[in-house]
N, C-alpha and C positions, 0 to 999 in steps of 0.2 A: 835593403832600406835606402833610400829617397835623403838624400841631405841637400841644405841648401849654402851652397858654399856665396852667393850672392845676396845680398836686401830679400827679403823674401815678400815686403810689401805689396809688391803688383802680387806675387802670385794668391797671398791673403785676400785681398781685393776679389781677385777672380772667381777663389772658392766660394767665399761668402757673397755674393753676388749670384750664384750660379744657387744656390740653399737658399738664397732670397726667393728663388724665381722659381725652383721647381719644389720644394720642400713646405715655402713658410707664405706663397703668396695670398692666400684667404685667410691667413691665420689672423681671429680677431686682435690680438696683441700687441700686432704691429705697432710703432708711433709712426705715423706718416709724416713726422716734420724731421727725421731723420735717416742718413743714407749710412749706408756702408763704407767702411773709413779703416784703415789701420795704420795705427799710430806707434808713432818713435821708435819702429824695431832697432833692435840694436845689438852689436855681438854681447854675451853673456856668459862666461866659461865656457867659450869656444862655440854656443851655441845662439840662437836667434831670440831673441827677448822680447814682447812689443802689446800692445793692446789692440782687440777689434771691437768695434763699436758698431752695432749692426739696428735694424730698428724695433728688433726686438730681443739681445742682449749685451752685456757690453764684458769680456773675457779678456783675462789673460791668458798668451797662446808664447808656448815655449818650440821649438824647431828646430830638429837637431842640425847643427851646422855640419858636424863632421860625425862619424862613426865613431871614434873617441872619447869616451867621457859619457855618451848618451844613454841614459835607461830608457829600454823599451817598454813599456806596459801592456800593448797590446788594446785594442778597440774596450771604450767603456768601465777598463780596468784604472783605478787610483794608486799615484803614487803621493809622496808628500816631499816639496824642494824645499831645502834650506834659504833663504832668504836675508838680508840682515833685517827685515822686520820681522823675519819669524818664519815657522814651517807653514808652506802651502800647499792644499790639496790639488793635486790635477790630473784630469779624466783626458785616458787617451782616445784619441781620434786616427782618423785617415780621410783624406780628400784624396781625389786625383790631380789638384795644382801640389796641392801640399804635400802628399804623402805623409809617413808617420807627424804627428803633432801631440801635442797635450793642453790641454784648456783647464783653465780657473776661471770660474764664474765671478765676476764681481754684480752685477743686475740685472733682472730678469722679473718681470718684462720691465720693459723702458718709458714708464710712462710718465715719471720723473723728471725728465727730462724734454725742456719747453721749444729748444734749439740745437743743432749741430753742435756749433758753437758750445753749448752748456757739456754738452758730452764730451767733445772734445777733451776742452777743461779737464772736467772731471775723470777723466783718463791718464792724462798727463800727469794731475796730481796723485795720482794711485800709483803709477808708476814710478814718480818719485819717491812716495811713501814706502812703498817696495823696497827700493833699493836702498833707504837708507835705515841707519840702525837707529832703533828707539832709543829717544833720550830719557836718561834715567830724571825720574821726580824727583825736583826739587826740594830738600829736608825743611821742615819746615825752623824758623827763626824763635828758639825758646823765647816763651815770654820772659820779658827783663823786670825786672821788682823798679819800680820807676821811685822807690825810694833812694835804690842805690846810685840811680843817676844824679841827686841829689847831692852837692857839696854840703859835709860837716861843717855843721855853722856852729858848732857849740864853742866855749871860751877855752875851753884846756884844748883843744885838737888847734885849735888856732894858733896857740901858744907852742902846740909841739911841734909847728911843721916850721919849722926855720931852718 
């Protein structure tokens, strides 16, 4: 197995640029206002964490940094990652930049989006979304009897509060 113990973004870059060109080039789906991008990888329990943005999907791709820790699934096989937003599905792969990987779909096709730029974005925020834990709902504020908010005006309460 294939680990990447450096940024793995150029070699993300590479694959998905090379699947552009030989795999996805007539495919109607394409957005043509959008390039091949990968965004914010980052270490993750030892391993590579990051978003690609391509012009016709936008993934989350996990890559194992080290042998350690790493479940293999094997090509097209699902596993599901713990996350603090929650468990997520993802479908193994293999490139030859990449070697083993795992992808989560987040949009397919990418027609949603009007600019790099907007995908970008909407990337970033996924990935933060990702990593942090959902906030519990707020309980909602019993309704209050707005009579009780009310001071006793009567003559005897008056008289007993001294």
């Amino acid at each position: 197995m294939k680990f990447q113990t450096e940024n793995p973004t150029d070699a993300v870059e590479q694959a998905f640029f090379r699947i552009e060109r030989e795999q996805m080039a007539d495919v109607p789906i394409l957005n043509p206002a959008l390039t091949v991008e990968a965004i914010d990888f980052q270490r993750w329990q030892g391993h590579w964490l990051g978003i690609v943005v391509t012009p016709w999907c936008m993934s989350i791709l996990l890559l194992p940094g080290s042998t350690e820790g790493w479940t293999s699934t094997g090509e097209n096989k699902r596993r599901f990652v713990k996350f603090p937003a929650g468990d997520f599905a993802f479908l193994g792969g293999m490139e030859a930049e990449l070697g083993e990987y795992q992808s989560c779909p987040l949009f397919s096709p990418m027609d949603r989006f009007a600019s790099q730029i907007d995908a970008t974005q909407t990337a970033r925020a996924s990935l933060i979304g990702l990593l942090s834990a959902p906030v519990a709902p707020a309980k909602p504020t019993p309704k209050r009897d707005k009579a009780a908010d009310q001071p006793d005006l009567s003559r005897r309460r008056f008289f007993a509060i001294r």
